[in-house]
N, C-alpha and C positions, 0 to 999 in steps of 0.2 A: 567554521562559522556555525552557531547554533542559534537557531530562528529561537524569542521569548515571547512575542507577540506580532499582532498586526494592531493599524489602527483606523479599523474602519469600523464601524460601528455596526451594530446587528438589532433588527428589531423584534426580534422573537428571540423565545429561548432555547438552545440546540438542544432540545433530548434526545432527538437521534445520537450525535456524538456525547453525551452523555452513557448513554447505552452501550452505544462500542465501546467507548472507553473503561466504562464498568464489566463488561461483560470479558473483554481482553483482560483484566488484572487477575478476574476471579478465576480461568481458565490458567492464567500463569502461575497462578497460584496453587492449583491443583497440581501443577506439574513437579511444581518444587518440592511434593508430596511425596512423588515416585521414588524410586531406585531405581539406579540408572539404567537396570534392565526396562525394566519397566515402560520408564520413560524412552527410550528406543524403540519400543513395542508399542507405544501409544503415537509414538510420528510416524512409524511406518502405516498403521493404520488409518490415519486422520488426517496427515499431511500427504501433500501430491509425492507421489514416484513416480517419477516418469514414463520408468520402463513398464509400469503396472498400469499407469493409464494408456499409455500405448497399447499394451496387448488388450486392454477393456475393449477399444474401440472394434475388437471383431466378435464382442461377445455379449451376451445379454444374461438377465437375472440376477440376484443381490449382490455376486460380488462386481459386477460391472457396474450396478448403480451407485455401491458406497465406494467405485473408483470416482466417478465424474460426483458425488458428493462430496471427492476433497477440494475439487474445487473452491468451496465454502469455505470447510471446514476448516483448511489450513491457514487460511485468513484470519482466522483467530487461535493460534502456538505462534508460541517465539521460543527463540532459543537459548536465550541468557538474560540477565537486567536489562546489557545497554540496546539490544534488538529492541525490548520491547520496551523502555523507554522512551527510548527515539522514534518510534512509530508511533506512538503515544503522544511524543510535545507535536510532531508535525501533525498530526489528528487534531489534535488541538487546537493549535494554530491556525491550520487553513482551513479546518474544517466546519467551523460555525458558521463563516461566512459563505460558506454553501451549500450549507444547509438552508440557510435562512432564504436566498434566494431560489432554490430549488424547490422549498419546501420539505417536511421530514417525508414523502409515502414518494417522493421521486429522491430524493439524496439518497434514502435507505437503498433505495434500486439501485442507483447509478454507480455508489458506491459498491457493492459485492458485485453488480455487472463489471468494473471494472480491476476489481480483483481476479475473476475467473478471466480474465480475456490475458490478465498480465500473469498468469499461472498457466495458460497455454502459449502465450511468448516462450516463456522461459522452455514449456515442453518441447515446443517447435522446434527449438534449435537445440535442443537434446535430446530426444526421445527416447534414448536406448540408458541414460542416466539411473543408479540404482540409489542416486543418495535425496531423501525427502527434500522437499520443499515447501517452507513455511513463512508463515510472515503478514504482518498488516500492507509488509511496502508496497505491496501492488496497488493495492486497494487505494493508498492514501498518496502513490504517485500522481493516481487519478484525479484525486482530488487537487492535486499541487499542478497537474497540470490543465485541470478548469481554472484554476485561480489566476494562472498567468494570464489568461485568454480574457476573462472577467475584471480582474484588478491589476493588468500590469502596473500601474503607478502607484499602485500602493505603498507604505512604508512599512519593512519590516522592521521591527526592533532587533538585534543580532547579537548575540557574543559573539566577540572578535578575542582572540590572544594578539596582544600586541608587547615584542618582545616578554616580559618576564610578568607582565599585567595583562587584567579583561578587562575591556570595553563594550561598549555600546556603540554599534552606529545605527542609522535608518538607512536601512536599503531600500531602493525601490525592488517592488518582488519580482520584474522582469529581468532584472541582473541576480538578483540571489537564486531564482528557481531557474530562470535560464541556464547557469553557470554549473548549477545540479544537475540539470541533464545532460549539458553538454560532459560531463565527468561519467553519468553512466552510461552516455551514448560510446565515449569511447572506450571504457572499461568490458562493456557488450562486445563491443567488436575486437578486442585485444583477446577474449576467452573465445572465440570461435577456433574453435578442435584442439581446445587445450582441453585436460582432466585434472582432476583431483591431484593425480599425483602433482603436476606442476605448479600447483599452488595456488590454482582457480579457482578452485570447490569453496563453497559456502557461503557467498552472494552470490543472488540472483539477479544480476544486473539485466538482465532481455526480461525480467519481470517489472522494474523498477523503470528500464528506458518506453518498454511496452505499456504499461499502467499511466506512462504521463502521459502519451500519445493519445492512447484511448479514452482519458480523462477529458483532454483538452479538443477530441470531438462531438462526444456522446454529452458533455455538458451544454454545451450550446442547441446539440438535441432536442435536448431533454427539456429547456427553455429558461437556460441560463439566465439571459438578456433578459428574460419577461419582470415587467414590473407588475405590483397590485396583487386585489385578494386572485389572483386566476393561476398564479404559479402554487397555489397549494393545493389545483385539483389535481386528480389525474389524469 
C-alpha cells in the first residue's frame, strides 16, 4: 500500500517540510555525483556507525563531536531512488499537517529530535554494528506516529494493487499507520541477534518502530492538541 495523500485540510503553508524536502533531494543528488568509493567514504563519515558512536561515548573533542553530529546528519543520505522517495511521499504526506499544527520552530525540533532518538533505537540494539545508518525514516516515523495520535480518523488516499490493477481506497490513518508499525514492530524483534550475514542488514527497523513511538509522545508534548495563534510560539 502506498499512502498519495490525506484529506484534511492545512491552514498555513509547510515550508518546514518544503525544506526538508528540498534539502533531502539536493543532498541525494550530491551523492549520485560520487564514485562509489567515495560514496562509501561520505556514509561512513556522515551517517551513524554504530560501533563508532559507541566508542564516542568514552571520548571527547572533534572526532567524538562529528560522531553524535550523525545523529542529524544521517537523516538527511539515503541510499538509492526508492529509500529516498519513499521517505519523501511519507514526508509529504503526513508531514504538512504537523507541521501546521505544531507550527514550523517546534515541527522543525520535533522532527530531527525524533530522528536522533530513533538512530539511537537502532544503536541500542546494535552497538557493536560496523554498517552506517542512514535515512529520513526515523525522522518521518515520528511524524506518522504524531499523526495516528492527532488524526486517527482521518482518510488516507492509498494505492492498492489489486490482482493485475491499482487502486484507490480511503483508509482511515489509524489502520494504515497502525498496520505500518505493527509490520516494523515485528520485523524489530525478528532481527534481534541476527547480522548482516543472515539477511537482516539494511533496514533499520528499531529506527523506524522507535521514531514512531517517540513521534507519537514527544508530539502531544510539544502541543499537538493546541489550537490558535499560541501553537506557533515557542
Amino acid at each position: 500500500m502506498v499512502p498519495i495523500r490525506d484529506e484534511n485540510p492545512i491552514s498555513t503553508t509547510p515550508w518546514v517540510v518544503y525544506g526538508l524536502l528540498l534539502l533531502n533531494v539536493v543532498i541525494f543528488l550530491y551523492e549520485l555525483s560520487l564514485g562509489s568509493a567515495e560514496l562509501q567514504q561520505f556514509f561512513n563519515t556522515w551517517a551513524i556507525v554504530p560501533a563508532e558512536l559507541t566508542a564516542s561515548f568514552g571520548g571527547s573533542g572533534v572526532a567524538a563531536q562529528r560522531e553524535w553530529f550523525t545523529l542529524i546528519s544521517s537523516q538527511f543520505l539515503h541510499g538509492g531512488w526508492l529509500h529516498v522517495g519513499g521517505n519523501m511521499l511519507y514526508l509529504w504526506v503526513f508531514g504538512n499537517n504537523i507541521e501546521d499544527q505544531l507550527g514550523p520552530v517546534k515541527f522543525l525540533f520535533f522532527y530531527l529530535l525524533c530522528g536522533v532518538l530513533a538512530g539511537l533505537s537502532q544503536w541500542f540494539f546494535d552497538p557493536t554494528s560496523q554498517i552506517p545508518t542512514l535515512g529520513a525514516s526515523g525522522a518521518v516515523a515520528g511524524i506518522m506516529g504524531a499523526y495516528i495520535i492527532r488524526f486517527p480518523k482521518a482518510k488516507i488516499v492509498t494505492l492498492v494493487p489489486l490482482f493485475v490493477l491499482l487502486t484507490t481506497f480511503r483508509i482511515p490513518a489509524i489502520f494504515f499507520l497502525g498496520w505500518w508499525f505493527v509490520q516494523q514492530a515485528f520485523y524489530s524483534a525478528m532481527s534481534l541477534g541476527a547480522t548482516a550475514d543472515t539477511g537482516a542488514g539494511g533496514v533499520a527497523y528499531w529506527a523506524h518502530a522507535g521514531g514512531f513511538v517517540f513521534g507519537a509522545i514527544l508530539g502531544p508534548a510539544l502541543g499537538l492538541f493546541s489550537k490558535g495563534p499560541d501553537r506557533y510560539r515557542w
